[in-house]
C-alpha positions in Angstrom: 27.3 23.8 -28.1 25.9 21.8 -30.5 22.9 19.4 -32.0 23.3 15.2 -32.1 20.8 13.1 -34.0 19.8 9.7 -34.2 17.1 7.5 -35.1 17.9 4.9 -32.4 15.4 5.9 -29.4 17.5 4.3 -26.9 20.6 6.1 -27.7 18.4 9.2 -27.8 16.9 8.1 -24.2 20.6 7.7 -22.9 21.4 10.9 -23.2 18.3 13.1 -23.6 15.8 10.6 -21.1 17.2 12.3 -17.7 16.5 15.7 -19.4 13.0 14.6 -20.4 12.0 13.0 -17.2 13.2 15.8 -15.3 10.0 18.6 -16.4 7.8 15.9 -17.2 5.3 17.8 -17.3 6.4 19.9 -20.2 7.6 17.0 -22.0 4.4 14.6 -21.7 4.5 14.2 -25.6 8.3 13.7 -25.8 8.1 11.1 -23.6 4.8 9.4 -24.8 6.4 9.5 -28.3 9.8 7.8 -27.4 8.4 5.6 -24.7 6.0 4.0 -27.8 9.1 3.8 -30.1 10.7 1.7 -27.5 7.6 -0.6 -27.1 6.6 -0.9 -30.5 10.5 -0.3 -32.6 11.3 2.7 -34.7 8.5 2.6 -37.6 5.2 2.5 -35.3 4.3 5.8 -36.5 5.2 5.6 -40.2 7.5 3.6 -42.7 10.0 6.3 -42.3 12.9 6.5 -39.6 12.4 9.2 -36.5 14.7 11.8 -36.2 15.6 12.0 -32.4 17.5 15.0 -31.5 19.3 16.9 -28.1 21.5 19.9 -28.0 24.2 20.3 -24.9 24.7 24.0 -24.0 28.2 24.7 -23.4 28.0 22.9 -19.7 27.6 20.3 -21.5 23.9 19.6 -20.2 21.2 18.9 -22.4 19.0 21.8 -22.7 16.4 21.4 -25.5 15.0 18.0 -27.6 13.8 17.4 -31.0 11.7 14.6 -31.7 10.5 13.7 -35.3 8.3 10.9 -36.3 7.3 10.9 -39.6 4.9 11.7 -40.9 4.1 14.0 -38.3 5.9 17.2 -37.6 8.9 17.9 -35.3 8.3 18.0 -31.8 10.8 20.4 -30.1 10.8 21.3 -26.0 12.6 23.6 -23.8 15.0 24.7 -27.0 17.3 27.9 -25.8 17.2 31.0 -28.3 20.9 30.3 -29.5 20.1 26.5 -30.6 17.7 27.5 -32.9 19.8 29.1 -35.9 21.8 25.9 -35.8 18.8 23.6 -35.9 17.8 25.1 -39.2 21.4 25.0 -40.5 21.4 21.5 -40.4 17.8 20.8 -40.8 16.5 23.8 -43.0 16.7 22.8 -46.7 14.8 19.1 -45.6 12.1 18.0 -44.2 12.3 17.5 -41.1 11.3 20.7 -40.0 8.6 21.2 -42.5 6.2 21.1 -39.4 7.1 22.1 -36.0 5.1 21.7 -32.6 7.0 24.4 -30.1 6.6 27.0 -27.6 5.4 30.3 -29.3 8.6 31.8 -28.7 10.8 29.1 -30.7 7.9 28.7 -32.8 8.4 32.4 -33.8 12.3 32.5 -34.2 11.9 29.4 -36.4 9.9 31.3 -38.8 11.6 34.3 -39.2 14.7 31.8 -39.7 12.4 30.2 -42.2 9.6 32.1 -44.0 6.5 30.8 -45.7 5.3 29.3 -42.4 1.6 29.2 -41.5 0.0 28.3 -38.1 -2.3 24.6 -37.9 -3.4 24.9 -34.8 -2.7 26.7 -31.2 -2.6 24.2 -28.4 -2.7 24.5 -24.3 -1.0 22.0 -22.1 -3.5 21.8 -19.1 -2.9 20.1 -15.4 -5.3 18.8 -13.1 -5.6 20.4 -10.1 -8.5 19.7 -8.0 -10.8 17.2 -9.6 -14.6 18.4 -9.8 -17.6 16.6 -10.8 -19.8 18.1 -13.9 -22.4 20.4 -12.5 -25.0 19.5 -13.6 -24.4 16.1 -14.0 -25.5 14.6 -17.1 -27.7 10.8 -17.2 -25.4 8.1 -17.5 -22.9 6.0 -15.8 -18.9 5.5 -17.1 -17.6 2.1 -17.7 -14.1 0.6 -19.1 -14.2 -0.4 -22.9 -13.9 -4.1 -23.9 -12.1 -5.7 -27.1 -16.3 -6.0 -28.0 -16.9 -2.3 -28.9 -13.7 -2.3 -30.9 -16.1 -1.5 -33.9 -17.7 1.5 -32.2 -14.0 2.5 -30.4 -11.8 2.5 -33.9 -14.9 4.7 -35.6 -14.4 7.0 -32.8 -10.7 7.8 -32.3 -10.7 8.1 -36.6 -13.8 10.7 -35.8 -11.6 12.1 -32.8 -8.7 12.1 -35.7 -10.4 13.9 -37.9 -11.6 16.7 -35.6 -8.7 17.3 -34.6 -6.6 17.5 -37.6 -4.2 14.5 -36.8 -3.3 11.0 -38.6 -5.5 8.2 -38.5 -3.1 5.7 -39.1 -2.8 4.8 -35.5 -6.4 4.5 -34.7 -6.6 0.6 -34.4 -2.9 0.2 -32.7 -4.5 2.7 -30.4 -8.0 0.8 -29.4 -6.0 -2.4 -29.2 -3.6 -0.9 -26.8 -6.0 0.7 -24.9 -8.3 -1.8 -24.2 -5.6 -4.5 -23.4 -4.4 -1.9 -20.8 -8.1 -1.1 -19.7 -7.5 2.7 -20.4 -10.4 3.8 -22.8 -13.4 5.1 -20.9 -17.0 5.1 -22.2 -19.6 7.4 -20.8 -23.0 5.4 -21.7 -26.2 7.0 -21.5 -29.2 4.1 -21.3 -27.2 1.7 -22.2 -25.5 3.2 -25.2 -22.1 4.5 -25.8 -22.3 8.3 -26.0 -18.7 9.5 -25.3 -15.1 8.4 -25.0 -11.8 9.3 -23.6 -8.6 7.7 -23.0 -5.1 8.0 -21.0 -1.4 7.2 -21.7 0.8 5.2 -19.6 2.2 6.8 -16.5 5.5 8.0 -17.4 7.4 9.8 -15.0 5.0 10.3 -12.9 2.1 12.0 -15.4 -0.5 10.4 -17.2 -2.3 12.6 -20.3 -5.9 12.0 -20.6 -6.2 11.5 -24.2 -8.6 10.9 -27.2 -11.8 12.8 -25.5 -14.5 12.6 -28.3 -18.9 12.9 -28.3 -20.1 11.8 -32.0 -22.0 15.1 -33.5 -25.1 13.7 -32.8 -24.4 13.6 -28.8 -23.2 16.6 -28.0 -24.0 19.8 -25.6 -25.5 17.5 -23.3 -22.0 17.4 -21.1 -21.2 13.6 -21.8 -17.5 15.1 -22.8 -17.2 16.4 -19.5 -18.4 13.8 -17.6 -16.0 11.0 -19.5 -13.2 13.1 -19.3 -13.6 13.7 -15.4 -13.9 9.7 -15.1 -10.6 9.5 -17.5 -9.2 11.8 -14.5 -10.3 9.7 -12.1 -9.4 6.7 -13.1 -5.2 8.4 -14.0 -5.3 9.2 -10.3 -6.3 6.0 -9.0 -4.3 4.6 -11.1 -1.5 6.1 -9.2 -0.7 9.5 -11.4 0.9 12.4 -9.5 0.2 14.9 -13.1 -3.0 14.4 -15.1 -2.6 16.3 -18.3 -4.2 17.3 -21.2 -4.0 19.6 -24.8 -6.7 21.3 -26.0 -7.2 23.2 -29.2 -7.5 27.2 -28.1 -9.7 27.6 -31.4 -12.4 25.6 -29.3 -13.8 27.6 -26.7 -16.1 24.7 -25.3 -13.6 22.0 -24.4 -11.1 24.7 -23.1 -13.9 26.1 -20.7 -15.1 22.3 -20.0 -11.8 21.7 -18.8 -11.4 24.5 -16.7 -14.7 23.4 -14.7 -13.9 19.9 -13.9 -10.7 20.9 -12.1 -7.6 21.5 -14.7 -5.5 24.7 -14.8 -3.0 26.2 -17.6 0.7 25.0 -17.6 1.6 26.9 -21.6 0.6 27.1 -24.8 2.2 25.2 -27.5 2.2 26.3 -31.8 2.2 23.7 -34.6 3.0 25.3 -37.4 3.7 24.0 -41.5 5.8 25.5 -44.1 3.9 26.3 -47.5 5.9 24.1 -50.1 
């Protein structure tokens, strides 16, 4: 039983991919993560290497990943009780697990193992089950964006960033990427842009609709909802068999949004951050 690291994605893929692809579900950020690596090479997230990680049980099958891109924190899935002591054995004193995204339960282990830990943010992997239209439905039509409201698009995923406590050093890679794929939504009400959302590439089989955002002055008029069912739409015709999404649990509106247009609980997920 024991941990392997690399920073070479395809190495990691080789031997921690089949595991991945396997509950992709579960691992829709694992393998949005490591399928942009291999896209865009080892420092599209920062100027620092990733830290890719697997642990084989003693069957020798791979039964838990780790998944570091600096600067953002560790990304671990489907890690077994026992693995976790010699995760911070190796990885305690550094920091690569100064931030952890996990389950609650290996969440919790970890910071018994290492105290001085405080919770960001508490997050719910949803699944789309039946898709429902917004009731009422708000004025408005959806439409796909164009490399012309770049502008508009960038200013909105940095807002998006913002709200949502992450980095906003991928904002225009993001836009670009989106648009050339066709995969940014815009919900326009007379003519004007009121709301966004976005999806990821299918990857085994799940798409995760992404990047849903209404500027402040827009809101509680259920142009979120109505961009994020057409985001849904558009994963399924696009051929998804899983539509995903996260949602912060401190935010009661998206959550219950959610719920209404059709998406259902898979688990909850911790990020948490050691106090240096």
């Amino acid at each position: 039983m024991t941990w392997t690291f690399t920073p070479d994605v395809d190495v990691f893929l080789a031997s921690a991919g089949p595991s991945l692809a396997a509950r992709p579900v579960e691992h829709t950020v694992a393998l949005t993560v490591t399928e942009r690596l291999r896209r865009s090479g080892a420092h599209h997230y920062g100027d620092d290497d990733p830290l890719l990680g697997w642990w084989r049980g003693a069957d020798g099958v791979v039964a838990g990943t780790f998944v570091r891109t600096p600067p953002h924190a560790a990304l671990l899935n489907a890690v077994p009780p026992k693995a976790v002591g010699p995760l911070v054995e190796l990885l305690g004193a550094g920091p690569d697990l100064d931030g952890v995204n996990a389950e609650p339960d290996t969440a919790a282990l970890l910071a018994v193992r290492l105290p001085g830990y405080r919770t960001e943010q508490a997050q719910r992997l949803y699944r789309l089950g039946t898709l429902r239209a917004p009731s009422p439905a708000p004025e408005g039509r959806s439409r796909v964006a164009t490399r012309a409201d770049r502008a508009l698009l960038v200013a909105w995923v940095q807002g998006f960033a913002d709200a949502t406590g992450q980095s906003k050093s991928s904002a225009e890679w993001l836009v670009d990427e989106g648009t050339e794929r066709g995969s940014l939504t815009l919900w326009e009400s007379g003519g004007t842009p009121v709301a966004l959302a976005g999806r990821t590439r299918i990857l085994a089989g799940t798409v995760r609709v992404t990047l849903v955002y209404t500027p402040p002055g827009f809101r509680g008029r259920g142009y979120g909802a109505a961009v994020a069912a057409e985001a849904s739409r558009a994963a399924l015709a696009e051929g998804a068999a899983e539509v995903l999404l996260f949602t912060d649990l401190a935010n009661p509106t998206s959550n219950g949004v959610y719920l209404r247009i059709g998406y259902e609980r898979v688990a909850d997920r911790v990020q948490l951050r050691r106090d240096m």
